[in-house]
N, C-alpha and C positions, 0 to 999 in steps of 0.2 A: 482234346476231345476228338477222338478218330467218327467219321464218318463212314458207315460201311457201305451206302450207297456209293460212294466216290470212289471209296478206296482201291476194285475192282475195276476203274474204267481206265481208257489211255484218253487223256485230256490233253488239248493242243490249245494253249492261252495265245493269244494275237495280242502285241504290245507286251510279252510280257519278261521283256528288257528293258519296259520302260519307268516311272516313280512307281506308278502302281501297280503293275506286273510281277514287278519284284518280290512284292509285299503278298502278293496274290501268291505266288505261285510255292514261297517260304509258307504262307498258311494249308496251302492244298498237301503239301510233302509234313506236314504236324497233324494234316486230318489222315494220312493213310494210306495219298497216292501215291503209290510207286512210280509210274509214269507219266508227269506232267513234261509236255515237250514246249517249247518257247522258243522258237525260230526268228532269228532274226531278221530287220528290212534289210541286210546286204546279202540275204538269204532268197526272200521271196518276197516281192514286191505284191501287196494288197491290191493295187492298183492293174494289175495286169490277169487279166483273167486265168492265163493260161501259168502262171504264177499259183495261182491258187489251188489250181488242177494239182502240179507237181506236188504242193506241199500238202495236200489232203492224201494224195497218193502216198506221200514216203512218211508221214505220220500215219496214218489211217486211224483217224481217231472215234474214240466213241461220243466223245462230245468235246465241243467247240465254245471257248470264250472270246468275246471279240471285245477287246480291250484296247486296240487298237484305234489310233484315230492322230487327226493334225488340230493341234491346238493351240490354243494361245489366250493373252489378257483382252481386254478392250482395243487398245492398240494394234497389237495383233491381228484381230477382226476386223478393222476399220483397213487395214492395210490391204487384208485378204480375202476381200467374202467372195470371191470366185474360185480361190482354191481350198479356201477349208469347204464352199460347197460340194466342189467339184470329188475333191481328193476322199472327204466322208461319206458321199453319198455312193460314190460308186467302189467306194470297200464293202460297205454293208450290202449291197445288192448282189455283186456277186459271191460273194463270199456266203450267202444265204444259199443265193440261189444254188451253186456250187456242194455247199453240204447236204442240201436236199439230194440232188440226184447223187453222191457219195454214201446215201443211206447214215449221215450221222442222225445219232438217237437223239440229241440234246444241243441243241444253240442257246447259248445265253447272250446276250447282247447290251452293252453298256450305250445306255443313252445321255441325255444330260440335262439338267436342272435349266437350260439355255432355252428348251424347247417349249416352257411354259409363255402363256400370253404373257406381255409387257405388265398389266396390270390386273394379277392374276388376285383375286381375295387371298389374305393371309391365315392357315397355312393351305399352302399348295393341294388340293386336293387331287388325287389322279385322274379323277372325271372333268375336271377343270383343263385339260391340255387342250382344249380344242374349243374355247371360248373366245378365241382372240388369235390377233399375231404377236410374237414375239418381240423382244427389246431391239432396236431395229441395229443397235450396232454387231449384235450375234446373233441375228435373224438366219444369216445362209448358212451357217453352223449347226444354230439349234435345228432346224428345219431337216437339215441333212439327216444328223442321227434319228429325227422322231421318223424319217419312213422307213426306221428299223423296226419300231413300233408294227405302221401299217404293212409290213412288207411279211411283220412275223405273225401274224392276226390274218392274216389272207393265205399264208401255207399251212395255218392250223388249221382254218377252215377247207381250204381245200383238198391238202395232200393231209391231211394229220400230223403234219409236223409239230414237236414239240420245240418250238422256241420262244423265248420268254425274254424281255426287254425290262432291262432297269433304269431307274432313272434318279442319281446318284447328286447329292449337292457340290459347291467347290470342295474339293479333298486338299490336304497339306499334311506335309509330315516329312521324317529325315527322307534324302535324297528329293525331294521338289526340285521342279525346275526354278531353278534360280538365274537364266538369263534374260537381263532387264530389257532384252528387246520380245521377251515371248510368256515373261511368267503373270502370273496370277496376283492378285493381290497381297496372299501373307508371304509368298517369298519373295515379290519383291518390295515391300515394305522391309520387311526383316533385313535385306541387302541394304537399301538405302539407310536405314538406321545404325547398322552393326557399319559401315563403311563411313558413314557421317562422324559418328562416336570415335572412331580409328584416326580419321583427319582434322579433328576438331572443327567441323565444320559448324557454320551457326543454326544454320536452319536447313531444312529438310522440306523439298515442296511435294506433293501428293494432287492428284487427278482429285477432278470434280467438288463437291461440297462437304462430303462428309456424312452428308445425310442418309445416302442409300443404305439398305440395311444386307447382311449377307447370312448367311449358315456356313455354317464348315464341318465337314466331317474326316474326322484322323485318317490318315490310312490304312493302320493296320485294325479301325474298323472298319473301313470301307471292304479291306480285304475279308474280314469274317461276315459282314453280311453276304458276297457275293459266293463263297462257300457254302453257307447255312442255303442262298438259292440255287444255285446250283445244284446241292441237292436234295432240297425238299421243294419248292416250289415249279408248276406246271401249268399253270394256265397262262392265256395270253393278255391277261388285262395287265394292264403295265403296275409295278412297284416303285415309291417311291422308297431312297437309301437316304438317311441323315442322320441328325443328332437332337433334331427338334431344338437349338437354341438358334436365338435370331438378334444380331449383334449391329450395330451400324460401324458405316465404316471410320467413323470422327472416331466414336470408343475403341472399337477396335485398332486404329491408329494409337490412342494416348496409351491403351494396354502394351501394346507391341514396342513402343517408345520406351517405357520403365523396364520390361523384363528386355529389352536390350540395352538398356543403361545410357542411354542416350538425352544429354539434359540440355539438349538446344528446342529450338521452336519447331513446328510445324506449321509451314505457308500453303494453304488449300489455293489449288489453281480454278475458279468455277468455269474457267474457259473452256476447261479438257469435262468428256461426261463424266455421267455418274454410273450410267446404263442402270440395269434394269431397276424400279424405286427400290423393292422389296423379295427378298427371298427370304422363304422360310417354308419349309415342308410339314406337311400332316403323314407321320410315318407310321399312323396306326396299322395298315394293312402289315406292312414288315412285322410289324410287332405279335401281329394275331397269325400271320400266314408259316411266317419262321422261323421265331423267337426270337430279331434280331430289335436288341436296345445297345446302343453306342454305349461303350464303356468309358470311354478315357477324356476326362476333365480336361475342358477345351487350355485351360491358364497350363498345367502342365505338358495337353499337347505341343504347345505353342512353343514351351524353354527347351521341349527335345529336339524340335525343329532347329531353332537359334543354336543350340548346341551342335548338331549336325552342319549345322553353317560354318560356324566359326571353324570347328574343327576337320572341314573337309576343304574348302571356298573362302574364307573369309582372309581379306588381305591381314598381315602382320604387319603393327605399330614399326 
C-alpha cells in the first residue's frame, strides 16, 4: 500500500539502524518513499546539540521520526536511571527544539509504554498517563520520553508545530536485541531457552514471580502503525501502538519454553522484580484515528523471532 502523503517527503528516521529502524524504514521505502535517510550514532551524536544542527542541515528533511533512544530491560534500568534519563531526555529536547527552528513540517516521536503510572487501570487509557508515577525501576526512562509528549503539546500550542508522540508497547521481532546484559524480556527468554536446550542444561531461572502481565507488539507492525501515523495522524494528544492482548509473564515463559523446544524446568527468582504489575493498552483511538489493527499472531510472531535467533546468534550444538 503506497502512501502518497509520504511518498513526496524527504524523511530523516533517528534510530533508524537500530531493531526497529530497520523495520521502519524497509516499510516507508514499500509505502512510496524515495528518500528516507537514517544516519548513523558514529555519524551524529543525538546528544550534542550542534550534532543535530549538522545533520538537519545535510538531510534537510521534511519530516522527522525519532526513534532513537537508550534502552534496556529492568536490569538495565536499575543499573542506569541517570543516563537513560539524561541521554533520552536531552535527545528529545533538542532535537525538537532544533526541527522547530529548521522549519520541519512533521515530528513524530516514539514514546513508550514505561511512561504510564505504576498502577495504571487495565487497558491503558491515554488520558490515564498523568494519574500517577510510573514503575519505579523505569521511572527515569519512562519520564524522560513522556516530555516529548509535553514538550510536542507546548510547540503545537505555541509555534503551530505539528508534532505528534506515540506511545508503543514492548515490541519483538527478528533482529531484537538479544544481549543479556540489555534486552527485554522475549529475547532474552528466547536466549536463555534456545542456549539451555543447546547445553542441556536442567533448569533455566527467570526474574521476579511470573505474575506481572505484558503486551507485545511485532515489529513489523509497530512499523506499519508508525507509517499509517506519520501520515495520517496530526494532533497532539498522544496514541497509544499495540496489539490489545495481555499475557503474563509465567505463560508467556511456559509458551516460549515449548516453541523453543526446551524440556527442562523453570526456577522463578522473586528476589529479582517484576516491575510494572500490568500492561495492556486500550488501542481504540489507533484504530479509529488510522486504521491501525496489529496483524500478526503473537504464537507465530514469537517462532519468527526464535528463528531469526537460532539462525543469526544462537550457539551450535
Amino acid at each position: 500500500m503506497q502512501l502518497p502523503n509520504l511518498s513526496a517527503r524527504r524523511i530523516l528516521v533517528t534510530g533508524g539502524n537500530g531493531f526497529l529502524g530497520r523495520h521502519l524504514c524497509r516499510r516507508l521505502g514499500e509505502a512510496g518513499c524515495s528518500e528516507v535517510h537514517a544516519p548513523t550514532v558514529e555519524q551524529y551524536d543525538l546528544r550534542d546539540v550542534e550534532h543535530i544542527r549538522a545533520m538537519l542541515t545535510a538531510v534537510n528533511p521534511d519530516m522527522v521520526i525519532h526513534l532513537a533512544a537508550v534502552v534496556g530491560g529492568i536490569g538495565a534500568n536499575r543499573e542506569n536511571p541517570g543516563t537513560y534519563f539524561y541521554d533520552n531526555a536531552v535527545m528529545g529536547i533538542h532535537l525538537i527544539e532544533e526541527c522547530r527552528k529548521h522549519g520541519v513540517e512533521k515530528f513524530v516521536g516514539l514514546a513508550t509504554i514505561c511512561s504510564y503510572p505504576k498502577h495504571t487501570p487495565v487497558p491503558f487509557k491515554e488520558e490515564d498517563l498523568w494519574n500517577g508515577y510510573p514503575e519505579e525501576t523505569n521511572a527515569p526512562y519512562g519520564l524522560a520520553k513522556k516530555m516529548m509528549l509535553v514538550q510536542a503539546q507546548a510547540y503545537s500550542q505555541q509555534y503551530g508545530m505539528n508534532a505528534i508522540t506515540l506511545f508503543p508497547v514492548n515490541l519483538y521481532g527478528p533482529g531484537d536485541n538479544f544481549d543479556p546484559r540489555s534486552s527485554h524480556v522475549i529475547p532474552a527468554l528466547i536466549r536463555k531457552f534456545v542456549e539451555a536446550r543447546e547445553l542441556g542444561s536442567p533448569y533455566v531461572e527467570v526474574w521476579g514471580t511470573g505474575r506481572a502481565s505484558r503486551e507485545f507488539l511485532y515489529a513489523t507492525d509497530a512499523a506499519e502503525a508508525i507509517t499509517l501515523a506519520a501520515d495520517r495522524y496530526n494532533s497532539p494528544e498522544p496514541m497509544n501502538l499495540g496489539s490489545g492482548r495481555e499475557i503474563t509473564i509465567l505463560d508467556l515463559a511456559e509458551l516460549l519454553r515449548g516453541l523453543c523446544g526446551y524440556r527442562g524446568a523453570i526456577r522463578w527468582d522473586p528476589t529479582k522484580p517484576d516491575g510494572q504489575p500490568r500492561r495492556c493498552l486500550d488501542v481504540s483511538r489507533a484504530a479509529r484515528e488510522i486504521g491501525f489493527t496489529a496483524a500478526t499472531p503473537f504464537e507465530i510472531g514469537l517462532k519468527q523471532t526464535i528463528d531469526w535467533f537460532e539462525q543469526h546468534l544462537a550457539p551450535s550444538t
